[in-house]
Backbone as CSV, one residue per row, in Angstrom:
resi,resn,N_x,N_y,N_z,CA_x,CA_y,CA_z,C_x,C_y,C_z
1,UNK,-9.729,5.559,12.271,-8.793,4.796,11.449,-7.414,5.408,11.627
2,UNK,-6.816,4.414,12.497,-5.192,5.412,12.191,-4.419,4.148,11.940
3,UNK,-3.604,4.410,10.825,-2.761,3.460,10.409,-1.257,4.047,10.963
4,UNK,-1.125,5.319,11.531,0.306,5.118,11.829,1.551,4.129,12.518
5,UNK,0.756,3.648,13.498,1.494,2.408,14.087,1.674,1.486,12.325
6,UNK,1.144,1.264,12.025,1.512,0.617,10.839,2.769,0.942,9.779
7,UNK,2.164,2.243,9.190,3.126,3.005,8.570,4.401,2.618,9.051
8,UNK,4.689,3.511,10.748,6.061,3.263,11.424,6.541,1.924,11.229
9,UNK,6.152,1.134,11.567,6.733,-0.113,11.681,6.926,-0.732,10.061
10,UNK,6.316,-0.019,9.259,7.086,-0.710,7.831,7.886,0.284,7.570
11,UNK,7.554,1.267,7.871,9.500,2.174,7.922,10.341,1.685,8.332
12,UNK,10.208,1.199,9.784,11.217,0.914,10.411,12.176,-0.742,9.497
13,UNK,10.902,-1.154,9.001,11.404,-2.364,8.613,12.114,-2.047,7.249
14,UNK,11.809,-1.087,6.749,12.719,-0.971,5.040,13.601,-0.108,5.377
15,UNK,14.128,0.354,6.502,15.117,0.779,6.873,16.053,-0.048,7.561
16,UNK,15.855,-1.150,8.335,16.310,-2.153,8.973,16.802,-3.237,8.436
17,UNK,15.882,-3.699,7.564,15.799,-4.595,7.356,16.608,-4.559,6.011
18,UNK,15.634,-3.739,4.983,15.679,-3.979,3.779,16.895,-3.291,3.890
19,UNK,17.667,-2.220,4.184,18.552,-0.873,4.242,18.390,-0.343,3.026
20,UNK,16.977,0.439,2.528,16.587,0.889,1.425,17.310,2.526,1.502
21,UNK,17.375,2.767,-0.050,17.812,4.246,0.485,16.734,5.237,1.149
22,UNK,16.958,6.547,1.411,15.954,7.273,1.719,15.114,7.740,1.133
23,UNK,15.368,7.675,0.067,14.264,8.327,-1.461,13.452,7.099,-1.852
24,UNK,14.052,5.433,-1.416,13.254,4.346,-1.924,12.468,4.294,-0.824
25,UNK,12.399,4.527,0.557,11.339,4.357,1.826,10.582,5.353,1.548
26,UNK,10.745,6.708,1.211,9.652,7.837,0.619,8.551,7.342,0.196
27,UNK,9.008,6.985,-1.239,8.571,6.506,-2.164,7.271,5.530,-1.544
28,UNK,8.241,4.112,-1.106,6.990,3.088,-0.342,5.692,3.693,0.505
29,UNK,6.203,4.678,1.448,5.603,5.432,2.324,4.506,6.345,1.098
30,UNK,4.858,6.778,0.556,3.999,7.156,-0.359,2.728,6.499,-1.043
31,UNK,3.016,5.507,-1.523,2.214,4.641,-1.931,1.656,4.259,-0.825
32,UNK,1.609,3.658,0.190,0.919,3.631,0.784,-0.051,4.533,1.714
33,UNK,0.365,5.780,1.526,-0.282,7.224,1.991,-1.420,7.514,0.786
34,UNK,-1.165,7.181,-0.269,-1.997,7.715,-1.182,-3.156,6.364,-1.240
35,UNK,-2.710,5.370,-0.587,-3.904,4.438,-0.702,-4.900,4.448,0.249
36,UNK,-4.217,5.131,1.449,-4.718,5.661,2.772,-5.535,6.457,2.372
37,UNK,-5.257,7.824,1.486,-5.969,9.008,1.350,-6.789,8.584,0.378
38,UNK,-6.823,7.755,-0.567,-8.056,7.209,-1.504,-9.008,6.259,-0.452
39,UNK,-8.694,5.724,0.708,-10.161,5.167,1.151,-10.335,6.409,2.028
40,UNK,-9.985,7.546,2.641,-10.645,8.467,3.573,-11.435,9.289,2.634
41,UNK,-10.723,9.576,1.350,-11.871,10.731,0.527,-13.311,9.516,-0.035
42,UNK,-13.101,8.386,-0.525,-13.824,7.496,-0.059,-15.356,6.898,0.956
43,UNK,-14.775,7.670,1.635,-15.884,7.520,3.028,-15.064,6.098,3.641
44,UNK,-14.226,5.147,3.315,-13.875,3.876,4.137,-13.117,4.282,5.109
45,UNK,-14.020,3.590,6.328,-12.594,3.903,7.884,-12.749,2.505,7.902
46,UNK,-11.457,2.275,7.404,-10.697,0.679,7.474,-9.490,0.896,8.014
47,UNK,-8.955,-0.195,8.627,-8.006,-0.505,9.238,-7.196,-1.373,8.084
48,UNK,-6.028,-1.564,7.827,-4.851,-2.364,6.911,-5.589,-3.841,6.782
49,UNK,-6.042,-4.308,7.953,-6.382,-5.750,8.192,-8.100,-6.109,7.156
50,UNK,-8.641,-4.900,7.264,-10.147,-5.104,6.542,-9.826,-4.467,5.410
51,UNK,-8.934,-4.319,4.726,-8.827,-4.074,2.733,-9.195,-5.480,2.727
52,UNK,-9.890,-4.813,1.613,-10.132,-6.597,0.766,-9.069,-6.025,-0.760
53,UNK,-9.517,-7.093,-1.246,-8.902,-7.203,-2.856,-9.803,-6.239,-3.970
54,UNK,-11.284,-5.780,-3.264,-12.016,-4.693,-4.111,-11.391,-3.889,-3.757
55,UNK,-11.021,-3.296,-2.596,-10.356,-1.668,-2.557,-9.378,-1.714,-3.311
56,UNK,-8.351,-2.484,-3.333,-7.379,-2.213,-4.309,-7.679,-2.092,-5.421
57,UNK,-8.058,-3.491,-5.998,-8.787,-2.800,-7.377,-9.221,-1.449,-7.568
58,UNK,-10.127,-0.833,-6.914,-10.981,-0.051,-7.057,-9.707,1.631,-6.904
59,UNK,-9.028,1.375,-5.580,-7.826,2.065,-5.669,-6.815,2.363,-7.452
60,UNK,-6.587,1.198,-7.624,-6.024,1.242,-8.698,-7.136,2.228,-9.950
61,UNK,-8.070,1.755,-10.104,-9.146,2.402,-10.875,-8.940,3.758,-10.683
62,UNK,-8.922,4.223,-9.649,-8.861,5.448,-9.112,-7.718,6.344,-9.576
63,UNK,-6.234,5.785,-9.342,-5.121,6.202,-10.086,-5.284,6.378,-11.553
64,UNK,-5.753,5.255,-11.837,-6.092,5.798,-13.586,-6.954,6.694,-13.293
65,UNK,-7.465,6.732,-13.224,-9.033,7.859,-13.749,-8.030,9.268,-13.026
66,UNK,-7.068,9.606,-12.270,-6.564,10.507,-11.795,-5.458,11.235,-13.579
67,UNK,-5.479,9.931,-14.172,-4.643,10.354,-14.869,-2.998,9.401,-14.741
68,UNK,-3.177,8.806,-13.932,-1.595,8.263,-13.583,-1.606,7.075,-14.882
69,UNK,0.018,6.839,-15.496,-0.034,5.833,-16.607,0.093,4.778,-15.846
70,UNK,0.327,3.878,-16.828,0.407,2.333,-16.153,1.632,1.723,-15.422
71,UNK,2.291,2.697,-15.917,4.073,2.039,-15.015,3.843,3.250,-13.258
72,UNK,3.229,4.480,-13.445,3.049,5.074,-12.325,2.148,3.901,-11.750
73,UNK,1.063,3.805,-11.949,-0.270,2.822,-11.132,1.025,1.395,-10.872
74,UNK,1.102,0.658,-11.623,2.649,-0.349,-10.937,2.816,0.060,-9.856
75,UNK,4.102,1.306,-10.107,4.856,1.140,-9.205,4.354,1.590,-8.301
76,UNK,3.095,2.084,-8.152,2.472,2.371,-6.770,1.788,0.682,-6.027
77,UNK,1.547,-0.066,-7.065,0.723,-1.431,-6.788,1.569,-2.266,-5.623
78,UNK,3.000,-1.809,-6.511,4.311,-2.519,-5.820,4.703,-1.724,-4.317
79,UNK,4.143,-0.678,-4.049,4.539,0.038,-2.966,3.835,-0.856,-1.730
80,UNK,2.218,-0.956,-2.335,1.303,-0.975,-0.923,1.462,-3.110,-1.404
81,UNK,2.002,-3.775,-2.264,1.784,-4.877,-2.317,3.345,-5.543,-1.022
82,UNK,4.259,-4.591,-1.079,4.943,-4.324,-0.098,4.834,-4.703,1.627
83,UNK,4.493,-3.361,1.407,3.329,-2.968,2.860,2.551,-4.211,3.292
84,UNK,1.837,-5.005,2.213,1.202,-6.387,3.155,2.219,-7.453,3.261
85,UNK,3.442,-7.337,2.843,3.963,-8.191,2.354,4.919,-8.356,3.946
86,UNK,4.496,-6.879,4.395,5.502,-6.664,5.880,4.359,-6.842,7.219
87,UNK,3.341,-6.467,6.557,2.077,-6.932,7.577,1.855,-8.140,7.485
88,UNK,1.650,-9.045,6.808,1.837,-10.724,6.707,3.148,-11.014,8.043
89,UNK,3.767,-10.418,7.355,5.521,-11.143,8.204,5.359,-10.979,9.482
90,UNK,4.657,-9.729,9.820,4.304,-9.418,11.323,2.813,-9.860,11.774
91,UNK,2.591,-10.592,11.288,1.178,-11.431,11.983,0.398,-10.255,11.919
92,UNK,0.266,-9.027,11.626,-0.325,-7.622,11.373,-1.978,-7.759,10.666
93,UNK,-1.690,-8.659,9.966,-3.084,-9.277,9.076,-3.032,-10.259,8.673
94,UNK,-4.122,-10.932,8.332,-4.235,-12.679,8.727,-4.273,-13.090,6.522
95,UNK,-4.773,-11.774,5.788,-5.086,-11.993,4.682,-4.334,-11.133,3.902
96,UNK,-3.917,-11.109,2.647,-3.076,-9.925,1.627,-4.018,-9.603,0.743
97,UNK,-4.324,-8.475,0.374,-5.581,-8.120,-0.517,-4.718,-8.128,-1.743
98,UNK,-3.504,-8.001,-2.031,-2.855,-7.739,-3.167,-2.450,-9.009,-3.657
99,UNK,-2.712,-9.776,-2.850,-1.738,-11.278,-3.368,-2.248,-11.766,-4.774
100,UNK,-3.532,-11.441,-5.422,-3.887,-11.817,-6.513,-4.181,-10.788,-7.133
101,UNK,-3.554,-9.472,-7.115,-3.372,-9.238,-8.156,-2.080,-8.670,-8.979
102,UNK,-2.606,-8.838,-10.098,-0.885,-9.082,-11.250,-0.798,-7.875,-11.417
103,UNK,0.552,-7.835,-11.669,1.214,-6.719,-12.745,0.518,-6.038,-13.659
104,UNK,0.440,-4.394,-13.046,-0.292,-4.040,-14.642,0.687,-3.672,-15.978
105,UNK,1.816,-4.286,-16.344,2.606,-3.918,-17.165,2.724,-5.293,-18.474
């Protein structure tokens, strides 16, 4: 499972594109690293394209039970809901696992 080609290329794009600052691409990059590292401790070797809408859920579950509040779990939701949002745009994946789900606020 290597998602770096992925990663890079949504860097490149919230730097390009979006011209986010450097502390707001962290941030994204983050969230999506920590969703990475919740399916490897996991046991899942998935690729971006095979999340379904349970891993996230189940991801999210995970942040709580870590302890994270509900505006942390957000704004992490909003990081990786992002991330498909740039894999969609790039034909990267055919489906968004996040597209249904809401706001936890």
């Amino acid at each position: 499972m290597n998602w770096s080609p992925y990663i890079k290329g949504f860097e490149a794009y919230l730097l390009m594109e979006k011209s986010l600052s450097k502390n707001s691409i962290e941030a994204y990059l983050r969230d999506v690293g920590k969703l990475y590292e919740y399916l490897q401790i996991k046991g899942f070797s998935l690729q971006p394209e095979q999340i379904r809408m349970s891993h996230v859920e189940a991801f999210l579950a995970y942040l709580f039970d870590l302890g994270l509040n509900e505006k942390s779990c957000a704004r992490m939701l909003s990081g990786v809901k992002a991330f498909y949002k740039y894999l969609m745009m790039e034909d990267l994946v055919a489906d968004d696992p996040t597209e249904l789900i809401m706001g936890l606020s």
